[in-house]
C-alpha positions in Angstrom: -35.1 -27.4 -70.7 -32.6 -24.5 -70.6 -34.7 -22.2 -69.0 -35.3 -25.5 -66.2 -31.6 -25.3 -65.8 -30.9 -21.6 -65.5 -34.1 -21.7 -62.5 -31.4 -24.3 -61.0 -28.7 -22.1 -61.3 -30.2 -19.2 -59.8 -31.7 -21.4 -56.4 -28.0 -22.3 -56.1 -26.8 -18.9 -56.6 -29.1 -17.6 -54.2 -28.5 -20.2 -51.5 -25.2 -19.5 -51.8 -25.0 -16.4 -50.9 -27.5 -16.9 -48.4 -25.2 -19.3 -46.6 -22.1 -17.4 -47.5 -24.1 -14.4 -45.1 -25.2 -16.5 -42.5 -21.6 -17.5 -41.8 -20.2 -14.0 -41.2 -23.2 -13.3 -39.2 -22.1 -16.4 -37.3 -18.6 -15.3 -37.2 -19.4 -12.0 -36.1 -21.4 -13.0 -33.2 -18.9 -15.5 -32.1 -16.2 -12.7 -32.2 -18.5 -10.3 -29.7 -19.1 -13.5 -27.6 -15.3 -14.0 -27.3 -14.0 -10.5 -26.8 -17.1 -10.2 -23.9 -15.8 -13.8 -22.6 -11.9 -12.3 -22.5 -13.1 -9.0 -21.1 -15.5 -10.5 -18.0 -13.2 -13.1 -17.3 -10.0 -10.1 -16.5 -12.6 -8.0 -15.0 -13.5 -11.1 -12.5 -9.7 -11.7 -11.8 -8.9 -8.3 -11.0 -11.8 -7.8 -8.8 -10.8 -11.2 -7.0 -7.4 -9.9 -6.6 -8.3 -6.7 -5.4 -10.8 -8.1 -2.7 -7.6 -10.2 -1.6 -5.7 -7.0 -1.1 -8.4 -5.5 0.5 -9.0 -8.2 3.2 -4.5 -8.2 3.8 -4.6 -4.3 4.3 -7.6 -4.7 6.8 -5.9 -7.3 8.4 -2.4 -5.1 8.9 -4.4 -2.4 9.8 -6.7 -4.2 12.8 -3.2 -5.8 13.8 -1.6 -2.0 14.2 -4.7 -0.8 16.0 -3.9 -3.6 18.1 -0.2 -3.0 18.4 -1.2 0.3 19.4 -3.4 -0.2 22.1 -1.0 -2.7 23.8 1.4 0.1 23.5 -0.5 2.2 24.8 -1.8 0.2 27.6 1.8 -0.4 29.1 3.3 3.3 28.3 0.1 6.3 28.2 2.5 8.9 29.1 4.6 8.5 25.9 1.6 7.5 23.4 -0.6 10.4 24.9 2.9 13.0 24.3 3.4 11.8 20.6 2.6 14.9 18.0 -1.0 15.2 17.3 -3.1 15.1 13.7 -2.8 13.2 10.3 1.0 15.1 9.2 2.2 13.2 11.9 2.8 9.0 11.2 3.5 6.5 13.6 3.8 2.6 14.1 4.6 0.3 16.7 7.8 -2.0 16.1 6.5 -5.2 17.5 10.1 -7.3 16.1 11.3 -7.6 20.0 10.9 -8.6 23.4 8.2 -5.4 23.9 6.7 -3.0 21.7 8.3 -0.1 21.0 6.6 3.5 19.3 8.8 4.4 16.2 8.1 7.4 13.9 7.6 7.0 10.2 5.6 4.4 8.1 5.9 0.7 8.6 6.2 -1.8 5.1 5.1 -4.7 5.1 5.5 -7.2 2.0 2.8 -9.7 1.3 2.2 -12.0 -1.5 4.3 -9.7 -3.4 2.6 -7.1 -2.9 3.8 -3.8 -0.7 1.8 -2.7 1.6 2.6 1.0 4.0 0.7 1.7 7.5 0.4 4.2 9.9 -1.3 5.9 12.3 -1.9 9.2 13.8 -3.6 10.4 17.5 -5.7 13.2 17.9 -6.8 14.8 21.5 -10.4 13.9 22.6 -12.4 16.9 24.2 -16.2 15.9 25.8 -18.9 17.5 26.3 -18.9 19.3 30.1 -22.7 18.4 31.3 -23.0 14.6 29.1 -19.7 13.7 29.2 -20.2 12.2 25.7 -17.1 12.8 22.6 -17.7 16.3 21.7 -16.7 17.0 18.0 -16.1 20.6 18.3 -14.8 22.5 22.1 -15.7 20.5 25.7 -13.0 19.7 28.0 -10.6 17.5 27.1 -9.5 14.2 27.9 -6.2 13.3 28.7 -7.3 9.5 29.4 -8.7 8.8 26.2 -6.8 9.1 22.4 -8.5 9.0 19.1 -6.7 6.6 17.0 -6.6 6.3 12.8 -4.7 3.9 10.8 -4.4 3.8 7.6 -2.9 1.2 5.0 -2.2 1.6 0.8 -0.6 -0.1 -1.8 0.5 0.4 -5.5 -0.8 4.1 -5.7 -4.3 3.2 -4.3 -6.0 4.9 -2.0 -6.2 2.0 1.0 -8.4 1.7 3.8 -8.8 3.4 7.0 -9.9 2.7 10.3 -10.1 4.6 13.2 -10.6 3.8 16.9 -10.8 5.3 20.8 -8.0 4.0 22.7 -8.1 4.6 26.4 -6.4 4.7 29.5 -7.9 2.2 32.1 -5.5 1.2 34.5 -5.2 2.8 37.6 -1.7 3.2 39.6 -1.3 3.9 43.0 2.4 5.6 44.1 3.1 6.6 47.3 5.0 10.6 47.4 6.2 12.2 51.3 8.5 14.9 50.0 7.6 17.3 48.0 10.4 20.1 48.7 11.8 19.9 44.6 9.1 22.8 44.2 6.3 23.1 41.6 5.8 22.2 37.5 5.6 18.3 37.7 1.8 18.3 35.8 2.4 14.8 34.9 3.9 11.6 36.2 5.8 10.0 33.6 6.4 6.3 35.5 5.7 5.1 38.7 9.9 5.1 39.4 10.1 9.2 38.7 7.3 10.2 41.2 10.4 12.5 42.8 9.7 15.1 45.3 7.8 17.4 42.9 4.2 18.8 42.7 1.6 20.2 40.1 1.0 23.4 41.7 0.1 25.0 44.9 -1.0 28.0 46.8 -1.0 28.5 50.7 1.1 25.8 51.6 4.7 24.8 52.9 6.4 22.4 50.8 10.1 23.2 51.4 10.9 21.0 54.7 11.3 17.2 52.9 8.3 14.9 53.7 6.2 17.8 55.1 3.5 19.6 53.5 1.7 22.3 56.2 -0.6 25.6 55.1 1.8 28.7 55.6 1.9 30.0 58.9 1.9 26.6 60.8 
């Protein structure tokens, strides 16, 4: 009989234990699931909130590209004339009645967060016989502008686009007198044609609205 009742005592024993294991086991992997449950879930949130950053930087920066081009559009003579090459930032104030080319980074606030744009211009040079964008030497373009904007926030990186922005329009200005002399390489507006010219060799230019070869 007591050895019936000790046999008892150890399958209870036994069980026990085996139970008392299973439930760390169980508590174990439950505390891995959680943690990995925590951890995916932040992961998921950050990367939503940095795809929503991502999509309000591209938007500023199509909208300064655009800004630009208007800009540029309406006044080629000043955009064309601003300082060349990524050291030099520019944006386009777009607050009032027209657009106006300011210096310096623009800041824009959104959802809290701060975001800074720019852009820069760089000359455009093309290839002599294809006429195609050359990326090193060619003849270069005065009617055409490279363009690249960029946008960050918080200490990251940002985006960057960049675009050709070019002159289209054609203006037609009618000039008789061209006795101010020589050194007017580029017309700034159709209202300061004046009574200058580029260069010239062989010619009379110093009688007001007459232009004849020397000698006549």
């Amino acid at each position: 009989m007591s050895k019936k009742i000790e046999k008892i005592k150890r399958i209870i024993k036994e069980r026990g234990g085996q139970s008392l294991v299973e439930v760390l086991i169980s508590i174990g992997v439950a505390a891995i699931l959680l943690g990995s449950s925590v951890y995916i879930g932040r992961s998921v949130l950050r990367s939503n909130s940095d795809v929503k950053k991502t999509q309000a930087a591209t938007n500023l920066a199509q909208e300064l590209m655009d800004n630009a081009r208007v800009y540029a559009d309406a006044n080629w003579s000043t955009f064309y004339n601003t300082s060349k090459g990524s050291a030099n930032h520019y944006n386009i104030d777009s607050s009032g009645s027209t657009y106006v080319l300011a210096s310096g980074d623009d800041v824009v606030t959104q959802n809290s967060v701060q975001f800074t744009r720019y852009f820069y211009a760089e000359n455009v040079y093309r290839d002599s016989s294809s006429d195609a964008v050359s990326d090193s030497g060619g003849v270069l373009d005065t009617s055409t502008q490279k363009v690249t904007v960029k946008v960050f926030w918080e200490g990251k990186e940002g985006i960057s686009i960049s675009e050709y922005i070019a002159r289209y329009r054609s203006y037609v200005f009618l000039q008789t007198d061209w006795s101010g002399g020589a050194n007017q390489s580029l017309v700034n507006s159709l209202s300061s044609v004046g009574n200058l010219y580029s260069s010239a060799s062989s010619v009379a230019t110093g009688t007001a609205g007459q232009i004849k070869l020397d000698g006549y």
